[in-house]
C-alpha positions in Angstrom: 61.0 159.6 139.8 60.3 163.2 138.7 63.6 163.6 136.9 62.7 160.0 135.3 59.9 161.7 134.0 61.3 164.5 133.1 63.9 162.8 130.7 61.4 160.9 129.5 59.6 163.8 128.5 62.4 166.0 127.2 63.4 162.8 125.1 60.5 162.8 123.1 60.1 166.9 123.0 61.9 166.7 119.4 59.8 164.5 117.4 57.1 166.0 119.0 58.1 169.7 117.6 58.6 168.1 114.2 54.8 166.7 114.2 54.0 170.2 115.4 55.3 171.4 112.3 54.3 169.1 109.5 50.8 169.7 111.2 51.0 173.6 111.0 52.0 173.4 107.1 49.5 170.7 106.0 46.2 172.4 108.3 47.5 176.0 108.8 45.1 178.5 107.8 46.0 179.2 103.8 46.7 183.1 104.7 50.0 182.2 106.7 51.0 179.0 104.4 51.2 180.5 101.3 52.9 183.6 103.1 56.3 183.5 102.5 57.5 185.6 105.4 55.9 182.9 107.9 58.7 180.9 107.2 60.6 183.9 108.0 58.7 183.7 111.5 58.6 180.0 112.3 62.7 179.4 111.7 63.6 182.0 114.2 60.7 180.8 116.6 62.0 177.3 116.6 65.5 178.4 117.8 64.0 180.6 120.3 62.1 177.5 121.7 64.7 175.4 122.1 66.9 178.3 124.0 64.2 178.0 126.5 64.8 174.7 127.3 68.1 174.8 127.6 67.3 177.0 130.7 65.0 174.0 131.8 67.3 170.9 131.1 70.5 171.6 130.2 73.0 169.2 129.5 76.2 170.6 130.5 76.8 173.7 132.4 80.2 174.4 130.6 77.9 174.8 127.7 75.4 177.4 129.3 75.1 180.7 127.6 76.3 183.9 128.2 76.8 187.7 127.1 79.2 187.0 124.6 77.9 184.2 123.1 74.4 185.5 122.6 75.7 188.3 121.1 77.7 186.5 118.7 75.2 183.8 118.0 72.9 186.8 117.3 75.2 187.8 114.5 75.5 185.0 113.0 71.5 184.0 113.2 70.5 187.7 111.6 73.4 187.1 108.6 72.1 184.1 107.7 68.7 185.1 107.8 68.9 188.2 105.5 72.7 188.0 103.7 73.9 185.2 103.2 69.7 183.9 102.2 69.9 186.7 99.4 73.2 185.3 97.9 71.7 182.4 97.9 68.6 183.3 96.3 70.1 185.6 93.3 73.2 183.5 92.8 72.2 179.4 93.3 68.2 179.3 93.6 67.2 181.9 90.9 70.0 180.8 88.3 69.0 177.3 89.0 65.1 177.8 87.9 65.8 179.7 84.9 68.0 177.2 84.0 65.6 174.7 84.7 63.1 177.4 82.3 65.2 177.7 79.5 65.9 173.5 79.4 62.0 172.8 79.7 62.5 170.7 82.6 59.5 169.8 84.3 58.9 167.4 87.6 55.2 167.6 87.9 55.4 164.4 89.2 56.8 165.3 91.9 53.9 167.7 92.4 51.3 164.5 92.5 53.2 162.8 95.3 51.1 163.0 98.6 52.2 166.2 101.0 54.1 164.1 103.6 56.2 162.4 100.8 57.0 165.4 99.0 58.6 166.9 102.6 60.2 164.2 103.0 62.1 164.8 99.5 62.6 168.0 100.3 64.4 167.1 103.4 66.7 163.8 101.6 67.4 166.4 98.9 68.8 169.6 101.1 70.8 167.2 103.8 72.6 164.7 100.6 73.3 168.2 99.7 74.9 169.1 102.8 76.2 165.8 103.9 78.3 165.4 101.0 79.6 169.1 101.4 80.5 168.7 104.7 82.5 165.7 103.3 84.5 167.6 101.4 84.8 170.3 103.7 86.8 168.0 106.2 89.1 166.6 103.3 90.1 169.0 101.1 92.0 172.3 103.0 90.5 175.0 100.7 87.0 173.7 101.6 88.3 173.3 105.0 89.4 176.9 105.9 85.8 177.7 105.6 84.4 175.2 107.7 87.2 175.4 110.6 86.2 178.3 111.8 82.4 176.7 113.0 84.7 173.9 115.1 85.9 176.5 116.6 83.2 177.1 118.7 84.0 176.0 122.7 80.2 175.5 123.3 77.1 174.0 121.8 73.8 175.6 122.5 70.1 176.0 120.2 71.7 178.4 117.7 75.3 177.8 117.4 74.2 176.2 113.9 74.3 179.1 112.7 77.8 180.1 113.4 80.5 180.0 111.1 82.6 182.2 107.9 80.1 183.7 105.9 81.5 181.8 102.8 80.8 178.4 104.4 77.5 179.6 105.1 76.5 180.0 101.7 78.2 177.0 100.5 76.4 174.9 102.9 72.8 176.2 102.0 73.1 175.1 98.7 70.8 172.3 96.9 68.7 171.1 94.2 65.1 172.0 95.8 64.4 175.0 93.3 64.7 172.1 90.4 61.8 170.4 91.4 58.1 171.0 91.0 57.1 171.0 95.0 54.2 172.5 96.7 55.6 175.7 98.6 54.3 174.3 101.8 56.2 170.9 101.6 59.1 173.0 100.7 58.4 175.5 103.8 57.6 172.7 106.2 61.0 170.5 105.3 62.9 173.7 106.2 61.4 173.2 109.3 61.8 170.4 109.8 65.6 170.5 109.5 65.4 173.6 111.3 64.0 171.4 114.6 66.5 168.6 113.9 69.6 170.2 113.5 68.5 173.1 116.3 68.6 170.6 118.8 71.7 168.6 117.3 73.6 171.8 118.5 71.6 172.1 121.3 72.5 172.1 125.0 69.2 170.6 126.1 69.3 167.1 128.0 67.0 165.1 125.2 67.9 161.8 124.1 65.3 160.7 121.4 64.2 157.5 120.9 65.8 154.6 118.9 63.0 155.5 115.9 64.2 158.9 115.6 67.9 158.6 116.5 68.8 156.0 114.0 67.6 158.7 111.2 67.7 161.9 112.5 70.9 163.6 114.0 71.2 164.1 117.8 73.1 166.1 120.0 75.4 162.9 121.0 76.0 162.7 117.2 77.0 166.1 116.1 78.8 166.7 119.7 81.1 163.8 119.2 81.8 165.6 115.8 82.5 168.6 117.2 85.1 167.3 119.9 88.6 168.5 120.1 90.2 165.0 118.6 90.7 165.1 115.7 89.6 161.0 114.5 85.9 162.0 115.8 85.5 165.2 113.8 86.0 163.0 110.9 82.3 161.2 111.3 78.9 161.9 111.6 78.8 164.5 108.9 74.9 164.3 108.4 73.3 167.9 109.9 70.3 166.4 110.1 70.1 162.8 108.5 72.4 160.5 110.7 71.3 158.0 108.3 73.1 159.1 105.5 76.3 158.4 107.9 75.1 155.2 108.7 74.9 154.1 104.6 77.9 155.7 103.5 80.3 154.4 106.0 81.0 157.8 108.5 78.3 156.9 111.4 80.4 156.6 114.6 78.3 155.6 118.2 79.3 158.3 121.1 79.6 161.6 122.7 81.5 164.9 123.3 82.0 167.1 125.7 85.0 169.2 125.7 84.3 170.4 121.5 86.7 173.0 120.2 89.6 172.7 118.1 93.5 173.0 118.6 93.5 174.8 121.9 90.1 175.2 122.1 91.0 179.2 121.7 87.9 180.6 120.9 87.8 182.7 117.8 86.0 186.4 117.4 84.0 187.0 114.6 86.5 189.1 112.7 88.9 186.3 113.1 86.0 183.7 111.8 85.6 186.2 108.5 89.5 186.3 108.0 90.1 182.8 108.8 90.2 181.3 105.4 92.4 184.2 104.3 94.8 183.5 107.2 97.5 181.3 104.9 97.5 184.1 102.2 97.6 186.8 105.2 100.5 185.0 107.3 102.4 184.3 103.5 101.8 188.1 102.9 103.1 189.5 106.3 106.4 187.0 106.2 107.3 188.1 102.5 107.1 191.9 103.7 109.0 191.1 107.1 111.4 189.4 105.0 111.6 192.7 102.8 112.2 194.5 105.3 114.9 192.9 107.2 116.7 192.4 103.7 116.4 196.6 103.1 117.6 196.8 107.2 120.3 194.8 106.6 121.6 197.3 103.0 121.5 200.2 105.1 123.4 199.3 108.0 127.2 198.9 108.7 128.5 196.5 106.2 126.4 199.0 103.5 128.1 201.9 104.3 131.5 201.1 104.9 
């Protein structure tokens, strides 16, 4: 009976954080909401959240943290956080708004729609984003080499979202948001809000939401089955945060993983996930020089000097 309640509980712990959210960005005090480094706080402090509960409930103890991964997850969290979000900012978001200057484009309309609604935008607009470049990163190799190395990963826990080649990192964070005339904290509090959904989508935390939030929002059954070492389920379920877009365009598939990883399931180091979309040019390199030098071996021996 307990751990009946328990699940219960845990299963409902998700929607429940995102409520918690939308209700800190519309009543906050106005000090911290129109603070930009609060958002700087509350992303980090969601993934912190949901590590704790993976002490509480985990879901698989082959996924359980340790040293190395912390350390590396760690890397990976404070590179997004302040690299790869300054690349971002000077050479997608800033480029984007004075283009959108110089064009005289205006959404103020976008600006009247009630708070909740605009969010909600916010949200559709950052994950079509994503879902369609995750698309593409599964079926086209260039795109690919970027994104391989985040399959890599041989366990699933709160921040392993943040965890891939620095060049996927930037592609994914890419959208359309700075186009549109938004109130900051709609903006703020649907960065959260995929923050929450896609923490726990790579989270190892025994939750399974209900039917009203799993047929929209991404789950750790969805993304896990994407992240399994065959290769048919990798290709489904692309939607970081909105399963639904899956679910219209064809690529929702029902089920779970366990064993994720790809290939061997060799796990890769960081330097090896910065290299890795350099490998084929590397490899091509190093064969061209070995054949080099087994052609200049072969001048200077015997048949050369006889």
């Amino acid at each position: 009976m307990e751990a009946s309640l328990k699940n219960r509980i845990f299963n409902v712990i998700p929607p429940a954080m995102i409520g918690m959210v939308w209700l800190f960005w519309y009543y906050g005090p106005q000090a911290l909401l129109k603070n930009p480094w609060t958002l700087v706080v509350t992303s980090p402090l969601i993934v912190i959240a949901v590590l704790l509960l993976e002490m509480v409930h985990e879901r698989h103890s082959s996924w359980r943290m340790n040293k190395q991964e912390f350390v590396t997850d760690l890397y990976y969290s404070v590179l997004s956080a302040t690299v790869i979000s300054w690349i971002t900012i000077r050479m997608a978001e800033d480029p984007l708004k004075a283009m959108k200057a110089s064009l005289g484009i205006t959404t103020e309309w976008a600006m009247s729609l009630p708070w909740l609604v605009q969010v909600l935008l916010v949200v559709f607009l950052i994950e079509f984003g994503q879902y369609w470049m995750h698309r593409l990163m599964h079926n086209w190799t260039p795109f690919w080499l970027t994104h391989a190395p985040h399959h890599h990963i041989t366990q699933l826990n709160a921040a392993k979202g943040a965890v891939g080649n620095p060049i996927e990192l930037f592609l994914i964070s890419l959208s359309v948001v700075a186009l549109f005339d938004l109130d900051e904290t709609a903006i703020f509090a649907a960065i959260n809000t995929t923050g929450v959904i896609s923490t726990f989508a790579h989270a190892n935390v025994r939750s399974d939401p209900p039917i009203w939030y799993s047929f929209f929002f991404t789950t750790i059954r969805h993304h896990s089955l994407h992240h399994s070492t065959d290769y048919e389920n990798t290709r489904c379920n692309y939607g970081n945060s909105l399963i639904l877009l899956d679910r219209i365009f064809g690529t929702y598939r029902e089920g779970e993983g366990v064993l994720v990883g790809q290939d061997d399931r060799r796990r890769l180091s960081i330097w090896e996930q910065t290299l890795f979309p350099f490998q084929p040019l590397i490899d091509r390199y190093k064969a061209r020089k070995n054949g080099s030098d087994r052609s200049g071996d072969d001048r200077s021996g015997p048949a050369a000097t006889a």
